[in-house]
C-alpha positions in Angstrom: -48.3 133.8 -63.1 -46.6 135.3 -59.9 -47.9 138.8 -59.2 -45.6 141.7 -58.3 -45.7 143.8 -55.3 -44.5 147.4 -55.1 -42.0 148.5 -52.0 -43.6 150.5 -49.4 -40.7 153.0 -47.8 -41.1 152.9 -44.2 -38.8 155.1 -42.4 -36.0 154.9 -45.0 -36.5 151.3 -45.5 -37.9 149.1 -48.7 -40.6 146.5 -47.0 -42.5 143.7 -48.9 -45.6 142.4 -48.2 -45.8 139.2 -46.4 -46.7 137.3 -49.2 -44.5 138.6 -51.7 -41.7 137.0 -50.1 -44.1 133.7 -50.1 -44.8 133.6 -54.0 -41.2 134.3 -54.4 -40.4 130.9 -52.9 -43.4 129.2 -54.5 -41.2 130.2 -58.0 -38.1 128.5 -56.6 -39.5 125.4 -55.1 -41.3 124.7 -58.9 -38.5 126.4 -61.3 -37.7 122.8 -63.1 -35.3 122.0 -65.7 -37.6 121.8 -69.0 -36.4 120.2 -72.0 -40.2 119.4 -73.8 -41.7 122.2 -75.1 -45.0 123.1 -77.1 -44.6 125.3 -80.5 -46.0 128.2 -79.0 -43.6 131.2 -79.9 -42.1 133.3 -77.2 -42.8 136.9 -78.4 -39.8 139.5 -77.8 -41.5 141.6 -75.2 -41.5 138.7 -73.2 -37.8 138.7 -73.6 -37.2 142.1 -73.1 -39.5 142.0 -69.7 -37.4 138.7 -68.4 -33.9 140.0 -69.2 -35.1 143.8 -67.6 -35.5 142.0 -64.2 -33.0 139.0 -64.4 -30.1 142.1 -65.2 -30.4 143.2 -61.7 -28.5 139.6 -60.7 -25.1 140.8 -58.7 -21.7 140.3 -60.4 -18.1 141.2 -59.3 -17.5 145.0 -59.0 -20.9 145.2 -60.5 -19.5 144.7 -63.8 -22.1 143.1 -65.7 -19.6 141.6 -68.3 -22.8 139.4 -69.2 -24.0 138.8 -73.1 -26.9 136.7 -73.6 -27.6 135.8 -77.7 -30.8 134.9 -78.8 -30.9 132.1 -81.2 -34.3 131.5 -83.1 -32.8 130.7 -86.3 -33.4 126.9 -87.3 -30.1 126.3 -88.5 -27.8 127.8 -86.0 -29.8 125.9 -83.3 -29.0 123.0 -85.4 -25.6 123.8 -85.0 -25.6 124.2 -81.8 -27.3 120.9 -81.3 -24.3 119.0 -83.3 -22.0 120.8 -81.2 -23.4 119.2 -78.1 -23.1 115.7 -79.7 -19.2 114.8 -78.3 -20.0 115.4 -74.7 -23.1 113.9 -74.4 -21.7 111.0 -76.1 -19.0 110.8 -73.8 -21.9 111.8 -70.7 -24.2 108.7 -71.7 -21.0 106.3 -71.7 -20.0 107.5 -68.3 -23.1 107.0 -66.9 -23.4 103.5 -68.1 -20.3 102.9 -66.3 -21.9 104.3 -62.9 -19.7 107.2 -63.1 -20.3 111.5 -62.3 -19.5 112.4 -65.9 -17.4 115.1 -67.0 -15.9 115.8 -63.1 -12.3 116.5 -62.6 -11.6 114.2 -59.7 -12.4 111.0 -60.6 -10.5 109.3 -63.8 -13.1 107.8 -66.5 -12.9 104.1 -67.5 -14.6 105.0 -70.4 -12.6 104.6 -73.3 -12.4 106.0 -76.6 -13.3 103.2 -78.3 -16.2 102.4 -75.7 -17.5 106.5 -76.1 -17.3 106.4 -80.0 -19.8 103.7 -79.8 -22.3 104.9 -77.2 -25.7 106.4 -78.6 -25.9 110.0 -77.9 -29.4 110.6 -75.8 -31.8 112.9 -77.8 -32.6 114.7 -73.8 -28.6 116.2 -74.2 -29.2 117.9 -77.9 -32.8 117.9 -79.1 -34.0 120.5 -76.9 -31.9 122.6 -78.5 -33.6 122.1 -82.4 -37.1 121.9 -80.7 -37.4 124.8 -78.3 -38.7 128.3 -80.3 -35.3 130.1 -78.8 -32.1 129.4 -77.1 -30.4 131.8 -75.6 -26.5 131.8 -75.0 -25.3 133.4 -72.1 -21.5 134.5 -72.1 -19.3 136.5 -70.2 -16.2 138.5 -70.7 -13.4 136.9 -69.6 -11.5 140.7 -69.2 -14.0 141.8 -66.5 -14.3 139.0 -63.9 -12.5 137.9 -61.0 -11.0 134.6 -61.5 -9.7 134.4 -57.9 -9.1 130.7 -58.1 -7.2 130.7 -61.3 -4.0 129.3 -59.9 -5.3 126.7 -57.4 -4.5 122.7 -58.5 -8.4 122.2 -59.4 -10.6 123.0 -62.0 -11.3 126.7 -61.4 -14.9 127.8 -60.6 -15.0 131.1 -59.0 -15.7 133.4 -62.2 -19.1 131.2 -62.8 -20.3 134.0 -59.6 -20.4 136.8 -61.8 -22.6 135.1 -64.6 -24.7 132.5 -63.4 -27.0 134.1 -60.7 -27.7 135.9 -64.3 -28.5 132.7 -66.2 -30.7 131.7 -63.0 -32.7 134.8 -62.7 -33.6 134.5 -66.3 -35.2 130.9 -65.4 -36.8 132.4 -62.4 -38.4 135.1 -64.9 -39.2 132.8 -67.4 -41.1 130.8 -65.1 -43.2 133.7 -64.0 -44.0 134.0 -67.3 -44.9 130.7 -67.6 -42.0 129.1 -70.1 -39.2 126.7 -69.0 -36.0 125.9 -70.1 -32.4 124.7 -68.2 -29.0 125.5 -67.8 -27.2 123.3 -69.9 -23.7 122.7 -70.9 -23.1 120.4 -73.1 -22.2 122.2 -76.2 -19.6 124.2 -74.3 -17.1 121.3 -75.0 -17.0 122.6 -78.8 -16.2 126.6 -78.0 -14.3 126.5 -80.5 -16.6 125.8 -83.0 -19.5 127.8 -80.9 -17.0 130.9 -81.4 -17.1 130.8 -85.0 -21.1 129.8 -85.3 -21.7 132.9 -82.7 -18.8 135.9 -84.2 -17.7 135.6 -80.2 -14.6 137.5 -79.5 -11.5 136.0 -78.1 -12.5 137.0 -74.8 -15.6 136.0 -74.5 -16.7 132.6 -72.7 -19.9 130.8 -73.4 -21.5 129.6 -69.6 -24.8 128.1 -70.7 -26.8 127.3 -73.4 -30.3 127.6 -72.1 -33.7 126.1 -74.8 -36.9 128.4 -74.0 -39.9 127.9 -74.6 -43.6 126.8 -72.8 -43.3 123.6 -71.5 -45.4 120.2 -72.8 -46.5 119.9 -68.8 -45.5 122.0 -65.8 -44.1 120.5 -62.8 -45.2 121.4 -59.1 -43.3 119.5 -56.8 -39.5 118.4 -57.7 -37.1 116.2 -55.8 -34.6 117.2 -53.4 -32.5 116.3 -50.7 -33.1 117.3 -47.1 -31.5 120.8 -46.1 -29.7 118.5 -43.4 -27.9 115.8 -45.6 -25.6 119.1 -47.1 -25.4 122.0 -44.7 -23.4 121.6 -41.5 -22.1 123.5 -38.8 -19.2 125.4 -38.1 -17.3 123.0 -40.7 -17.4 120.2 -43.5 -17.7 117.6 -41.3 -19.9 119.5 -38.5 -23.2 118.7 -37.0 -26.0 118.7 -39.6 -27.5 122.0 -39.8 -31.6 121.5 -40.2 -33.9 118.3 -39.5 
């Protein structure tokens, strides 16, 4: 488990140890997607103690127009489960085709036809029936800035005021020891989610994340070099990095 370190004023000013700072990046470079968990439980003071510090994540005017639900009941997870079923249907015949699935940009070849008869993969909906909870984190439409609402494209910009929530509750879970992974795929069935969940009008779910200990721990994950997508000055600029 990471340790905490208390902030020691000097002259006005909040400073961290040294190797605060260090453990803090050891829990991002090893904060994995988990979708295998044990059967251990994950007690509700261990809830309460990841969503006191994951609440301090920023959000437009400070609003906080977060709600997370916690899900330990069998049969809404279940439900929730089911509800993942058409897009990760749709996900798996995508892939098979050697396409990004789901994006906006590119038209699928995937028909119908070819979709309805594609296994759906038990990684896009077990998780959610095996993990002791799952949490659903939503916000409120009525309180975030949706500055990109009228450009041509899929809009995106609201997803600032909720998800460096959902990712600070992964970060705290992992210093707890437990996993889980922002997922999406039951999100394609809101409407359905909105009447398993009592969620208002309003109210949009971002992620569905399963929680739980996971079956092994990962150390080292794989990424691309900070050079292949951070450039200078501009989108086609000089690498930024080695």
């Amino acid at each position: 488990m990471l340790r905490s370190h208390e902030n020691r004023p000097v002259a006005g000013r909040a400073v961290f140890h040294h190797n605060a700072r260090m453990e803090l990046y050891d829990a991002m470079d090893t904060t994995f997607a988990a979708r295998e968990f044990t059967t251990d439980p994950v007690p509700d003071e261990v809830l309460e103690r990841i969503f006191a510090h994951a609440r301090f994540a920023p959000s437009g005017g400070n609003r906080q127009g977060w709600h997370v639900i916690v899900v330990r009941d069998q049969e809404t997870k279940d439900a929730i489960a089911e509800c993942a079923k058409p897009a990760a249907r749709r996900y798996a015949a995508q892939a098979a085709l050697g396409e990004n699935p789901w994006n906006t940009v590119m038209p699928t070849r995937a028909t119908p036809e070819m979709i309805a008869a594609t296994p759906v993969p038990a990684t896009l909906t077990e998780p959610y029936r095996r993990a002791p909870v799952v949490l659903v984190v939503c916000v409120d439409l009525r309180v975030v800035a949706s500055i990109d609402q009228y450009l041509p494209r899929t809009a995106v910009a609201s997803g600032a005021s909720i998800y460096p929530l959902a990712w600070n509750i992964l970060l705290a879970a992992r210093n707890e020891g437990l996993g889980g992974t922002l997922t999406t795929m039951p999100i394609a069935e809101e409407p359905a989610l909105r009447k398993l969940l009592h969620l208002p009008e309003s109210v949009a779910v971002c992620t569905i994340m399963p929680l739980g200990k996971p079956v092994r721990q990962l150390s080292k994950l794989k990424r691309k070099p900070v050079s292949t997508f951070v450039t200078r000055e501009r989108w086609d600029g000089a690498p930024f990095g080695t």
